[in-house]
N, C-alpha and C positions, 0 to 999 in steps of 0.2 A: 658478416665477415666477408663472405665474397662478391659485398656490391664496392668496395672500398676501393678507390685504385689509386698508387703512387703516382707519381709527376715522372719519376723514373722509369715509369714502364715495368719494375719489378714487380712481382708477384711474391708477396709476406703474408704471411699469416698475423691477422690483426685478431689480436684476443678483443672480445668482448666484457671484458671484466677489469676492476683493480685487485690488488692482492693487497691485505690488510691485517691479516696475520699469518707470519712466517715461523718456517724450522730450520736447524739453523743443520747443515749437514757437512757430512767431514769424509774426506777426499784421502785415505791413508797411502802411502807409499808404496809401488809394487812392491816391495820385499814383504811386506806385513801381509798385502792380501793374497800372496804366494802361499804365508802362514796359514792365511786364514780359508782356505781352499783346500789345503789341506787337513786341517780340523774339522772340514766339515766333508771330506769324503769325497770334494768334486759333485757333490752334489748344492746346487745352488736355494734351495728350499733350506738348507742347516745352518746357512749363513746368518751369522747375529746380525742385526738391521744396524748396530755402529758399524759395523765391517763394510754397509754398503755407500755408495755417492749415491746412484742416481737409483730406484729400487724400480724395477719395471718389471718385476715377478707376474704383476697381476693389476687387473683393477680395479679385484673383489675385498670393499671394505676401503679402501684405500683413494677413494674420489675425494674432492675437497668439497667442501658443505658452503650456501651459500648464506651470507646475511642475515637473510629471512627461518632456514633452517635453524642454524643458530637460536636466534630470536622464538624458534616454533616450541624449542626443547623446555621453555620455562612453563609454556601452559601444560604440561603433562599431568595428567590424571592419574594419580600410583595408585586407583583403587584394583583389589584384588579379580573384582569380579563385577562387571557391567561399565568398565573404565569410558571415561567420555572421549579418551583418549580414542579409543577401539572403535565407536560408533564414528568420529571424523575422520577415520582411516578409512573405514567402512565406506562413507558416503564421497570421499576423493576417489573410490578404487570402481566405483559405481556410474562416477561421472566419467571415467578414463576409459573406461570399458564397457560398459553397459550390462555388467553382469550383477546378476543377485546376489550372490552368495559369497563370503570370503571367508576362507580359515586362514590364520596367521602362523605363521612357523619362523626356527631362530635361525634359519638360511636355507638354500636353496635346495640343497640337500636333503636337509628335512623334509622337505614337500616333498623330494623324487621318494624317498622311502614312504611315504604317505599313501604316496599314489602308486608306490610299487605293490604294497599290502594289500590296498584296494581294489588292483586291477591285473596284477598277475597272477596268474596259477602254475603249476607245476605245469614245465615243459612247453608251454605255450611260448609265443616268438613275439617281441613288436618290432614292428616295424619304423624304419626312421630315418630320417638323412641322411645323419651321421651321430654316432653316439658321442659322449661325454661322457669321462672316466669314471665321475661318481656314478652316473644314471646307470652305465651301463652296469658296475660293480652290484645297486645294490638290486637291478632287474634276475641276474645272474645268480644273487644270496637268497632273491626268492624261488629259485627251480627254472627261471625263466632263460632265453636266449636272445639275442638283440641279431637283426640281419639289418644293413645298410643301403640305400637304393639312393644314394646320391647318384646327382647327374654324371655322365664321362668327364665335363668339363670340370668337375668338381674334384678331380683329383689329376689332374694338371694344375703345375704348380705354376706355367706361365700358357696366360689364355685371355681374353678379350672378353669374355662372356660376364655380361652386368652383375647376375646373379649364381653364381656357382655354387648355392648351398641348395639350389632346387631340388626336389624329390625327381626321380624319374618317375614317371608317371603309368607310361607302358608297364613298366617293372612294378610296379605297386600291384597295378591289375590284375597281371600276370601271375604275382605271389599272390594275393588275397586265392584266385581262383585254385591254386595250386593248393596251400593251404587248408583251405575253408575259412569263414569268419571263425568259427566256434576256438581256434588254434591260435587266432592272433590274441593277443594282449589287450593291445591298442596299438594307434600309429601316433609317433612322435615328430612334428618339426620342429627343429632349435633354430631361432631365428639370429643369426649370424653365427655359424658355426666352427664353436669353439678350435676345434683340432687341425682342420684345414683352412685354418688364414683368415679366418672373422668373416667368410664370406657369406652375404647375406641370402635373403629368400625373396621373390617376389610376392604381390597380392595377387597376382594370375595365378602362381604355382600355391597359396595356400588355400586359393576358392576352389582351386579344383585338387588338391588333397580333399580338404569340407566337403567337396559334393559325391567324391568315392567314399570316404568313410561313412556315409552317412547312408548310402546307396547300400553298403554291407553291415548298416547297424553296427560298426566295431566304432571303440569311443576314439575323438580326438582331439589329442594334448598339444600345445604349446607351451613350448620352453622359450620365455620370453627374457630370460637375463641380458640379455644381450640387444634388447628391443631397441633403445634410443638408437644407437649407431644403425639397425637396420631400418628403421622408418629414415633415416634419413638418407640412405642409397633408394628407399621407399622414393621417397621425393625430387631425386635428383636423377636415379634415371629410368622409374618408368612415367613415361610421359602422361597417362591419363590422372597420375595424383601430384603432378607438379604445384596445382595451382587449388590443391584440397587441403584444406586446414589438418595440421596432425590428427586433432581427433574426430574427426572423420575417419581416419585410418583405424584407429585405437578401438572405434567402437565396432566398426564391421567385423575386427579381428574377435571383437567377444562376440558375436553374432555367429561365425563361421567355426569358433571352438566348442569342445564339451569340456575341456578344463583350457586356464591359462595358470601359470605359475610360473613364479620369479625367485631369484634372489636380490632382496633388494639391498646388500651389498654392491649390486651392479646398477639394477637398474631405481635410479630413487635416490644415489648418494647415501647411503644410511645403511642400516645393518638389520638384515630379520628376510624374512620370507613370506610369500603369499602364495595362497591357491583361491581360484576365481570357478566358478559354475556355474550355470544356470539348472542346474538339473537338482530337484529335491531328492531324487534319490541315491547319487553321488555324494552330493551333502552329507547328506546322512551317515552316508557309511564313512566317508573321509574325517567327518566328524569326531566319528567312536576312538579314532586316534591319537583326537589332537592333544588329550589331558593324558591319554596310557604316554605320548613319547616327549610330547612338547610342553603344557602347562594349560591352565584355563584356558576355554573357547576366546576370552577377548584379550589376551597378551601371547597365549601359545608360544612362550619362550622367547619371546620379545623384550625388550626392555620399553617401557612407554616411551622413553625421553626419543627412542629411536625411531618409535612410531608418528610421531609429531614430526619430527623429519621427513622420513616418508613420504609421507600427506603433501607436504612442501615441495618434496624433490620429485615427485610424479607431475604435481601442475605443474615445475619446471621442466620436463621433459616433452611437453609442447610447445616448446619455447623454441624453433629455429635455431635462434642463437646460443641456444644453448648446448644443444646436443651437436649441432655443427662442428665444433672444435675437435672434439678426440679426432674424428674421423681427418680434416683437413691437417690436423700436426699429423697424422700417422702417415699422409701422401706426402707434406716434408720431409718428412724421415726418408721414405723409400726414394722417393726422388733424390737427396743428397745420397744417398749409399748407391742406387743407379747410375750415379754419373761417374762415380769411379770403379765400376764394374762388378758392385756386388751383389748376387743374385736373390733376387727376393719373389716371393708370391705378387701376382697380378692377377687381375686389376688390384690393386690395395685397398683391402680392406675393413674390418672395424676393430676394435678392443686393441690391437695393435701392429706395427710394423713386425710383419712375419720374412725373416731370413730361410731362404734354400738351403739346410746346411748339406744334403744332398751335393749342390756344388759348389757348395764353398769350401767344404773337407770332400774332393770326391774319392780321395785317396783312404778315406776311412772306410772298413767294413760295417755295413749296416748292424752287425754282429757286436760292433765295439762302441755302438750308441755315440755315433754323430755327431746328433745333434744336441748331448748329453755336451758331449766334449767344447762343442763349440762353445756350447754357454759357459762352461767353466771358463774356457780360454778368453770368451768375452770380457769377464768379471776378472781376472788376470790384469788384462791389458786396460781396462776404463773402470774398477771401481761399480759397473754397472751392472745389475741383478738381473739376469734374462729368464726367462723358462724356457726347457727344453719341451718339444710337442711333436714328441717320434717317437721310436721305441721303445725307450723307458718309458713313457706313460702306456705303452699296454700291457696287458697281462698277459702272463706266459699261458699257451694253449696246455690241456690238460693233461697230455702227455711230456710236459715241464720243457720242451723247445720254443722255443724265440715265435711271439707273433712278433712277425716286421711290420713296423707302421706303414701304411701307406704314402705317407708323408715322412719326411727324416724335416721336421723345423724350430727355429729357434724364435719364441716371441719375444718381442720388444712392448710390452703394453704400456699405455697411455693412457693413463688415468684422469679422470676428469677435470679440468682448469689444473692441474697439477704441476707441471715442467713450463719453463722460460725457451722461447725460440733461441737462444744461447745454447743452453740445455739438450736441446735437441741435433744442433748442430758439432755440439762436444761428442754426443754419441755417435754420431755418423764420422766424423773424425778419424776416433779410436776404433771401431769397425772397419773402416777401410784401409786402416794400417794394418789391422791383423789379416784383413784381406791380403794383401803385399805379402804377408808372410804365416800365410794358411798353412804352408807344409810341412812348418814346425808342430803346429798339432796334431797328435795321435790319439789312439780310439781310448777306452774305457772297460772297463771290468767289474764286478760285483764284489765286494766282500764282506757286505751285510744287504741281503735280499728278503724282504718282506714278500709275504704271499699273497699281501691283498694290499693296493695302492702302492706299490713301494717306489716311485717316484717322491713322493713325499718325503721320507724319512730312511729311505735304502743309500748306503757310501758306495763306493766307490775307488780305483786306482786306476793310475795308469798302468796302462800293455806295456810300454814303455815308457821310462822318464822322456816327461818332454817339458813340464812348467817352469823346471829350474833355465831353461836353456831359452825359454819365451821370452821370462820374465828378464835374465841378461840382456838378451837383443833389443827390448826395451829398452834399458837403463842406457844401452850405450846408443840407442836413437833418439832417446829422449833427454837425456844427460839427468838434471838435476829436478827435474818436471815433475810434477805429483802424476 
């Protein structure tokens, strides 16, 4: 894709693929989806998928399957137990990684409770970038505490720095000695992490996490969901692995780990989970789990036809051209919304184009969830399904006051060969009209609050009416317009 150049001097985004089977999607009327915002509490996660046009919730589950995937789902093996299916998953996850051992699980989730049972004890701490909603929820269900040592740059929402999901390293040190090993958990890195902007990790910053944890005997995990999109900032800008085959990357990554684990709703195109080892007596014990939560050792709550995928969708993920694309429509995105002064996370980075709702609503209190708002107001004005990735997704501290996220932002994710450069361009459109007219959105309130996740499934109102008075200004700048 970016050896391609026009005659025109422009710069497009040239997909590498044809599209061969379509959905066919429906574009309702701001008054409807006024409705339909309201029925779901302002919270964008309740929205029924006809209610949506362009859905960029997420990219978990939701990539498009290629050809060959397809094609992969009829050799599936439905036996209960020793499935051939399980043994060629097995031996793709072997050649990607270089590791021994794999238990299967039915998402990514699953693995982190796996490895929470296995590796947490009461009151012990791990350490980690930055957490993830689930990870951190289900470290915290088992007695445990999660502390974050991302880099400064890592929570600067505008910054130059290649890799901003880097561990600080000093800080690591620092804690382990502080600490003791006996207190940590484990140390966790999420390779493009999730909450602050998809920003990835380097292979400097993960040999030398490998070479302290390993220095303090404490184990160390890789959260690899998110892997395509960082091997390929992998590639693009640190200069010693420009010109090294992905797997080359892939395998040193199982080399420098004591666990990896995915959701390969993310990473793989396909739906299910993995955890990788080389250590027989992790195995073991990760093991004793996989049939008490998940199902037999070789489907582990997998569906076979998904695991045929899988297989498929991993060798394609050493594919340049493959993985390439999210990440390049995500720098179209932000570049069209940058040009008419919408603030977004920099550098841009992976799973999707991350909005500042910080200052695009600066006039909201961090209290009245932002970024919550922004995304309703998004799905308002364009039909198009954002997630909010601020306040609402933390949990309240336990004396029941407000953790403020560090970040107040709104994702725009970009699912894999999914959306048309058309598509992409509609959303920055309708973004930066509501930009134009930011100050009609106001904050948000609770009035059904879950005590665990409640981003998911928690409603919502306005502080103030403000959708009826958007959705007007709309109608009459857009006259008769879906």
């Amino acid at each position: 894709m970016g050896n391609v150049k026009f005659s025109s001097g422009e710069q497009i985004p040239l997909e590498m693929h044809k599209v061969r089977v379509v959905q066919k999607l429906n574009l309702l009327p701001v008054e409807q989806r006024q409705d339909a915002l309201y029925r779901a509490g302002f919270n964008t996660f309740l929205l029924k998928n006809n209610e949506v046009f362009l859905d960029m919730l997420t990219d978990s589950g939701v990539n498009a399957m290629s050809d060959n995937q397809l094609a992969a789902m009829m050799r599936a093996d439905d036996s209960y137990a020793g499935s051939e299916t399980f043994y060629r998953l097995e031996k793709q996850l072997q050649n990607v990684f270089g590791m021994l051992y794999f238990l299967p699980a039915h998402q990514g989730r699953a693995c982190e409770n796996i490895i929470a049972h296995t590796l947490v004890k009461q009151d012990q701490i791990t350490l980690m970038n930055f957490h993830f909603t689930t990870t951190k929820a289900l470290i915290t269900y088992m007695g445990g505490s999660v502390e974050e040592l991302v880099i400064d740059e890592g929570l600067k929402v505008s910054s130059d720095h290649p890799f901003k999901g880097n561990m600080n390293l000093e800080k690591l040190e620092a804690r382990i000695q502080e600490l003791t090993p006996e207190k940590i958990s484990f140390i966790r890195l999420e390779a493009g992490t999730n909450l602050i902007g998809g920003q990835p990790i380097s292979m400097e910053n993960i040999r030398a996490v490998s070479a302290i944890s390993r220095k303090h005997s404490i184990p160390f995990v890789l959260d690899a969901s998110l892997l395509s999109d960082n091997l390929y900032f992998i590639k693009v800008r640190e200069p010693e692995f420009r010109d090294k085959p992905l797997l080359e990357i892939t395998r040193e990554l199982g080399e420098l780990c004591d666990i990896i684990y995915f959701s390969a709703r993310k990473l793989g195109c396909a739906r299910g989970g993995a955890i990788l080892t080389n250590s027989p007596r992790l195995h073991e014990e990760m093991r004793a789990f996989i049939p008490l939560f998940e199902g037999f050792i070789t489907y582990g709550g997998m569906s076979v036809r998904e695991m045929e995928i899988l297989a498929v969708g991993l060798e394609e993920t050493l594919d340049m051209e493959v993985i390439e694309q999210t990440p390049i429509f995500i720098d179209e995105l932000a570049k069209e919304l940058e040009k008419n002064g919408v603030p977004v996370v920099t550098p841009h980075g992976g799973l999707g184009c991350h909005i500042n709702a910080s200052a695009f609503v600066d006039h909201i209190p961090q209290a009245e969830y932002p970024a919550g708002a922004l995304a309703a107001a998004i799905y308002l004005t364009s039909g198009v399904r954002a997630m909010e990735r601020g306040t609402l997704s933390e949990q309240r501290n336990p004396d029941g006051s407000e953790h403020l996220s560090e970040m107040e932002l709104v994702r725009l994710a970009i699912p894999k060969r999914v959306f048309t450069l058309s598509q992409i361009k509609y959303v920055a459109d309708r973004i930066s009209w509501l930009y134009q007219n930011r100050t009609m959105i106001q904050g948000l309130e609770f009035t059904e609050e879950p005590d665990v996740l409640r981003f998911f499934f928690g409603r919502l109102k306005e502080t103030t009416p403000w959708a009826d008075s958007l959705s007007r200004k709309f109608r009459d700048d857009f006259n008769d317009s879906l």
